[in-house]
Structure formats: structure tokens, C-alpha cells
SEZARO-825081 format. One record per atom (N, C-alpha, C): x, y, z; residue in one letter. Coordinates in steps of 0.2 Angstrom, whole numbers, padded with zeros to 4 digits, always signed. Last residue first. Example, Ala and Ser with C-alpha at 12.3 -4.5 7.8 and 13.67 -1.06 7.14 Angstrom:
2
+0064-0011+0035S +0068-0005+0036S +0064+0000+0039S +0066-0028+0039A +0062-0022+0039A +0066-0016+0039A 
//
This chain:
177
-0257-0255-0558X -0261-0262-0556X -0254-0267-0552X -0249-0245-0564X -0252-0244-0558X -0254-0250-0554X -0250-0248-0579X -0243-0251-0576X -0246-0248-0566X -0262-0245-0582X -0261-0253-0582X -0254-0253-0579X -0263-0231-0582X -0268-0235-0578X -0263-0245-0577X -0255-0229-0594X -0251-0229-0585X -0258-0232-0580X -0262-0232-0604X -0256-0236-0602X -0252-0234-0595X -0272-0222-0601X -0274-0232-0602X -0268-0234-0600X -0268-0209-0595X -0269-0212-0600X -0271-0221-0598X -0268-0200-0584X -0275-0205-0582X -0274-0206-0589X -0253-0193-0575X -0256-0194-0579X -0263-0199-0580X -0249-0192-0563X -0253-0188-0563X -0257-0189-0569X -0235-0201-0554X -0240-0201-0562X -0245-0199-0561X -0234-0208-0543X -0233-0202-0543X -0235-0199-0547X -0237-0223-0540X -0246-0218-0540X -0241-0209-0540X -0226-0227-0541X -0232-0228-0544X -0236-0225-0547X -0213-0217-0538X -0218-0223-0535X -0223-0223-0543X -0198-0215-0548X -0203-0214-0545X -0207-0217-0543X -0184-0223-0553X -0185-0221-0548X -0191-0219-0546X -0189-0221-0567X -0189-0229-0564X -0188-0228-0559X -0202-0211-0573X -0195-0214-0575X -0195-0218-0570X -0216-0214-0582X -0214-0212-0576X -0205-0215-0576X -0222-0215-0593X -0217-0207-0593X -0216-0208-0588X -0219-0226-0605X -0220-0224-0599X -0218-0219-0599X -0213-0231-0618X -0221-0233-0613X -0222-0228-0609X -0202-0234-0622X -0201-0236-0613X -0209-0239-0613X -0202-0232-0634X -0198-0239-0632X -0199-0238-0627X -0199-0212-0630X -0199-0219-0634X -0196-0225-0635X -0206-0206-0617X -0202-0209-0620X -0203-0214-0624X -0220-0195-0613X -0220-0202-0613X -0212-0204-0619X -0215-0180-0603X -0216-0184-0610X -0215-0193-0608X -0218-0180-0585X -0214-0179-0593X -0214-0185-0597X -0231-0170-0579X -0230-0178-0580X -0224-0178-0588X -0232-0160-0575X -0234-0164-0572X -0231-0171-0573X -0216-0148-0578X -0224-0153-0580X -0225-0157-0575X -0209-0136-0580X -0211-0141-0575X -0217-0144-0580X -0207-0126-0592X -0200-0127-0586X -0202-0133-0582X -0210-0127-0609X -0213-0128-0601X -0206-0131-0596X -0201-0119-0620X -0205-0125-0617X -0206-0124-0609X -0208-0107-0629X -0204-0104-0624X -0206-0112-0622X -0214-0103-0648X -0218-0104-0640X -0209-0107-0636X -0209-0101-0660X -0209-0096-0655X -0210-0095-0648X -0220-0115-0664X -0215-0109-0669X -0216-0103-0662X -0229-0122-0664X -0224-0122-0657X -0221-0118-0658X -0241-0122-0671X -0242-0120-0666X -0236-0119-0662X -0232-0122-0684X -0234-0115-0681X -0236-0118-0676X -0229-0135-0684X -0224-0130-0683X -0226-0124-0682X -0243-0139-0686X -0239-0143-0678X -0233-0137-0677X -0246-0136-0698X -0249-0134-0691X -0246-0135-0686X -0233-0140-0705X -0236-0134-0705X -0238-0133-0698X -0238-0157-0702X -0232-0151-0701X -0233-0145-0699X -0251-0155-0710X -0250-0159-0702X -0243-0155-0698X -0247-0152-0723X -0252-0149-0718X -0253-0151-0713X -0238-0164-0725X -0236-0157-0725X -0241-0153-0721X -0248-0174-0725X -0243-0174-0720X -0239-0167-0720X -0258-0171-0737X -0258-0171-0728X -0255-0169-0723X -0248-0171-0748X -0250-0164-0746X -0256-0167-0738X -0234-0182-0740X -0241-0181-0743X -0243-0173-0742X -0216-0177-0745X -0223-0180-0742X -0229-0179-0745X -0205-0185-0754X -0210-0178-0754X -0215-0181-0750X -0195-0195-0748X -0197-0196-0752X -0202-0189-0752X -0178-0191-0743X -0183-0194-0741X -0187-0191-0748X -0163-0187-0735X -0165-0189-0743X -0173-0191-0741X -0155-0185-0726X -0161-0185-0723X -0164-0184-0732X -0142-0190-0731X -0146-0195-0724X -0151-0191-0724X -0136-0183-0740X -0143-0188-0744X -0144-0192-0736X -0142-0166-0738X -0138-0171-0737X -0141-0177-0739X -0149-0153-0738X -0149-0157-0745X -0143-0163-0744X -0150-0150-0722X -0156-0150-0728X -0154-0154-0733X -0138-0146-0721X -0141-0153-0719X -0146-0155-0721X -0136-0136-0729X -0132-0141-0730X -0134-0146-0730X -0145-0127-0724X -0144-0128-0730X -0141-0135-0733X -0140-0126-0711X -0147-0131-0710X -0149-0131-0719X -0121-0127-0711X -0127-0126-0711X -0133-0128-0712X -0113-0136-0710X -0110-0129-0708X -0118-0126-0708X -0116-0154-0701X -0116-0149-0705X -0115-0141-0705X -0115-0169-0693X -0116-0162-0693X -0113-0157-0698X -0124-0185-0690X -0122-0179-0694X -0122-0172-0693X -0115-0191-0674X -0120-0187-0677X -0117-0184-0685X -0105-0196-0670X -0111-0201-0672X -0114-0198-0677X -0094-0187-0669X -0092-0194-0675X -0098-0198-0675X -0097-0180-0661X -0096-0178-0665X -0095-0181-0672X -0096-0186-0649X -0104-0188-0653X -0102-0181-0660X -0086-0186-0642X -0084-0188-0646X -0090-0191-0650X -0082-0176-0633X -0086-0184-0631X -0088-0188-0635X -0076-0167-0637X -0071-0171-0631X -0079-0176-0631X -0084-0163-0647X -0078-0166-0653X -0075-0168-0644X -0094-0158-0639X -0099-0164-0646X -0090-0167-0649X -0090-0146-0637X -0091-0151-0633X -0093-0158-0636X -0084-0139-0647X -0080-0143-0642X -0083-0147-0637X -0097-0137-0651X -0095-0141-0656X -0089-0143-0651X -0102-0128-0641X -0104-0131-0642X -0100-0139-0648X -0090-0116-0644X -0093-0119-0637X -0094-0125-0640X -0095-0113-0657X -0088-0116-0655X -0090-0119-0652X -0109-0118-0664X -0105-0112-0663X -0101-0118-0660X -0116-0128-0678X -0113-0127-0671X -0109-0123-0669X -0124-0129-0690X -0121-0122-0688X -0118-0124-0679X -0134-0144-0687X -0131-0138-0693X -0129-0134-0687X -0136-0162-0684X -0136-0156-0680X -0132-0152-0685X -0148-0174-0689X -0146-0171-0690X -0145-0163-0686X -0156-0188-0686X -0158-0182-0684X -0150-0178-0685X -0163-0198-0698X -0159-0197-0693X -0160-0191-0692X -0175-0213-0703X -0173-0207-0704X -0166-0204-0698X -0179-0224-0697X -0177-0224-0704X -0174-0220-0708X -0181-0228-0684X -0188-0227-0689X -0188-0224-0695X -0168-0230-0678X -0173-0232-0677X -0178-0234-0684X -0166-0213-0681X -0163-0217-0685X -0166-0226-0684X -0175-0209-0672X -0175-0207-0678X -0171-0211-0683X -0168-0217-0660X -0175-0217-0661X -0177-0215-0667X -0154-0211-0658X -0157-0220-0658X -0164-0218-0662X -0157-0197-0658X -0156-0201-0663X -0156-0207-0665X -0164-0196-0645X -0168-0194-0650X -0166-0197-0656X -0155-0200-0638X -0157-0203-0637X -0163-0204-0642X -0145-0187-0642X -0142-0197-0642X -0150-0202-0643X -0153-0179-0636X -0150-0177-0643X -0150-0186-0643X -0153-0180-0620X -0158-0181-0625X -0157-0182-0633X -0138-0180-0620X -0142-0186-0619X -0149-0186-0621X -0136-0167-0618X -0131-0171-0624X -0137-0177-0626X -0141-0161-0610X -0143-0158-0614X -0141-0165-0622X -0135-0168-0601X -0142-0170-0602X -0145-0169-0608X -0123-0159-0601X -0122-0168-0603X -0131-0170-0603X -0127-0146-0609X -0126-0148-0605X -0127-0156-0605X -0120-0131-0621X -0126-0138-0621X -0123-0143-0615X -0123-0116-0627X -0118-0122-0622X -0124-0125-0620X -0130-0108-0635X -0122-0104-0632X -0119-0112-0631X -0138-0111-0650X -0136-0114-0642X -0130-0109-0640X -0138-0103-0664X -0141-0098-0659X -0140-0102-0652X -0134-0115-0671X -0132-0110-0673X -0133-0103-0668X -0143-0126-0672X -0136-0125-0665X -0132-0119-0666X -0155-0136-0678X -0151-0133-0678X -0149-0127-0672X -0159-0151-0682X -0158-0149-0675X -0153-0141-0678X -0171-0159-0694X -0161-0156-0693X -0161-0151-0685X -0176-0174-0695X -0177-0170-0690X -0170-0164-0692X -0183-0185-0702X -0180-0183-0702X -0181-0178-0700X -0194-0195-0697X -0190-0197-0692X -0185-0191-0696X -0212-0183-0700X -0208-0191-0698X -0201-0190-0698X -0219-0174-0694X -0217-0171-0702X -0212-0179-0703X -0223-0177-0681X -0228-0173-0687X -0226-0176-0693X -0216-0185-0675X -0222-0185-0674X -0227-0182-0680X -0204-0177-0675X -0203-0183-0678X -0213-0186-0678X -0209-0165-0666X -0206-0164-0673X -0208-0171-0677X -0212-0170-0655X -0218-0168-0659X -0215-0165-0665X -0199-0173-0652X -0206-0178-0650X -0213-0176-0656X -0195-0160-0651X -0192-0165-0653X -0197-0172-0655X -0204-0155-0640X -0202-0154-0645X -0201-0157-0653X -0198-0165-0627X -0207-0163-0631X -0206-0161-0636X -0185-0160-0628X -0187-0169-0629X -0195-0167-0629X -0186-0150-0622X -0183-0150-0629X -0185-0156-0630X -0193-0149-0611X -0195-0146-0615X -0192-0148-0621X -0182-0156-0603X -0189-0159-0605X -0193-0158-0609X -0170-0147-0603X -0171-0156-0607X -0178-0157-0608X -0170-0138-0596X -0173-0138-0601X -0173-0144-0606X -0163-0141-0585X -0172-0138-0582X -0174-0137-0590X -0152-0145-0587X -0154-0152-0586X -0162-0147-0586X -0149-0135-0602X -0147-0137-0598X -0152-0141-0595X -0143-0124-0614X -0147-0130-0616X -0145-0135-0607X -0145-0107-0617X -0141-0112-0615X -0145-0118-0613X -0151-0103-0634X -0150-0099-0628X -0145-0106-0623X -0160-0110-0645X -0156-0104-0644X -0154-0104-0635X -0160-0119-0658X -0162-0119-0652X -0159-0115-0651X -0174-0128-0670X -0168-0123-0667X -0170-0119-0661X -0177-0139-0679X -0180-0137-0672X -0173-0130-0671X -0186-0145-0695X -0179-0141-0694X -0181-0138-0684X -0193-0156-0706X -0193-0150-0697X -0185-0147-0695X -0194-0158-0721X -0189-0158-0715X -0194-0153-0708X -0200-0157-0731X -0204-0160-0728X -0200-0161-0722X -0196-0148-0740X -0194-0155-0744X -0198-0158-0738X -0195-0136-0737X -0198-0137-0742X -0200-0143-0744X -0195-0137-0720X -0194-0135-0725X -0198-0137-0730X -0203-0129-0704X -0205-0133-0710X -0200-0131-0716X -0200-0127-0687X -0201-0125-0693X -0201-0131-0699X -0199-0121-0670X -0198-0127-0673X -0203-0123-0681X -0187-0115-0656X -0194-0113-0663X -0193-0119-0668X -0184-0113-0641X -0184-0118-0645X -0191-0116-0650X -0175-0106-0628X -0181-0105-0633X -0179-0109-0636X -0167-0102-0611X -0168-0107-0615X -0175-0107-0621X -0158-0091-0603X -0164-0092-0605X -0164-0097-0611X 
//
């Protein structure tokens, strides 16, 4: 079983943590997550791996994809506490050397890649609310329509028809035409 609890540090960090085993039927949840972490509290993120048993090449690939994207926007996504499992997988593929990683969300917390400026008392309140509402919620196993990716536009990935997309935003209205 795969749980993901998202939180607020002091200095305006989200911090996501993840427990249980990290596989292709839980990548979508963890990419929403992740999504609405960078979204609230902006691009620094610590991923904490202290509670993953084993992380799956999907699992690897959201992670990657998420750091293009945080570090993109100025910020980086930092991974803390990785158990063994886990950290032998990140040192044979060797994103052990992308990623910063730390012994713990102490550590990555006061590293200067996620240095950032104090947020606003808004932005803080924006966080807060976003990390309580997800704090202890279980991601959704299926969706209708997965997350809209960043830089794509689209949720529909590239093998789907057209009219599969369930969703009725503006921007899939136009790519349907």
C-alpha cells in the first residue's frame, strides 16, 4: 500500500513523504501531489523517503520529471532519509548524482539549493491549506483524466484518441478540433 502526506516547513518548504511501495498504479497519484506541492508553497519541494520500502522505474520517472520542472522554475526537488532499498536503486541508475540527497529532511531543509526567500504571510496560508487538505489523504488509484503535465498542456498522453479525455477544460476543448 502506497500513502503519501504532504506538509509545511518553517522557511516555506513542502516537504511530501512517502511510505509504502512506490509503483506504476501509484505514479499518478504521486505526480498530483507533487503538482500541488510546487503549486502552493513554489518550486522547492524535499521529497521525503524515509518511510518508501522500493521505488519502481515509473516511480523513478515521475521524480526526474518533476525535477526538470522545479529546477526549470528556480527551485529544486530534493530527496532526504532514503532507506537502503531504495538508495540502491537511485546509486545502479545513477540519479543519485542528479538528485540532491540528504540523511535527513533537517538537512535538506537547510541546504542552500532550497535557500529561498520567506514567503508571503499569503503564500504561507496557501501552503498550510493545500498541505492540510492532502496531509494523510491515500492518492486516487484511477482517474478519469490524469494530471495535466508540465510543458505538455495536456493530460492526454500521446497514444490516446482524442475524444478519450473526459475532461471539458478550454485547453482540451481546442486540442479535440
Amino acid at each position: 500500500m502506497f500513502n503519501v502526506d504532504l506538509s509545511f516547513r518553517d522557511r516555506g518548504q513542502a516537504v511530501v513523504a512517502l511510505r509504502g511501495e512506490l509503483d506504476v498504479t501509484s505514479t499518478p497519484g504521486l505526480a498530483s501531489h507533487l503538482i500541488t506541492a510546487v503549486a502552493a508553497c513554489g518550486p522547492a519541494v524535499i521529497v521525503d523517503l524515509a518511510g518508501l520500502e522500493s521505488i519502481s522505474y515509473s516511480g523513478l520517472a515521475i521524480l526526474v520529471r518533476m525535477l526538470k520542472w522545479t529546477r526549470g522554475s528556480g527551485g529544486d526537488l530534493t530527496l532526504a532519509a532514503p532507506q537502503q532499498q531504495v538508495r540502491r536503486v537511485l546509486e545502479a541508475t545513477g540519479l543519485i548524482d542528479v538528485f540532491s540527497v540528504y540523511a535527513s529532511v533537517g538537512e535538506a531543509a537547510s541546504s542552500p539549493a532550497l535557500a529561498q526567500p520567506w514567503p508571503s504571510a499569503a503564500s504561507q496560508r496557501s501552503c498550510r491549506a493545500m498541505a492540510a487538505r492532502f496531509s494523510s489523504r491515500r492518492p486516487p488509484e484511477r482517474r478519469a483524466c490524469p494530471p495535466v503535465w508540465p510543458g505538455r498542456g495536456t493530460c492526454r498522453p500521446r497514444h490516446m484518441a482524442h475524444d478519450s479525455c473526459s475532461a471539458a477544460t478550454p485547453a482540451h476543448r481546442h486540442r479535440r478540433r
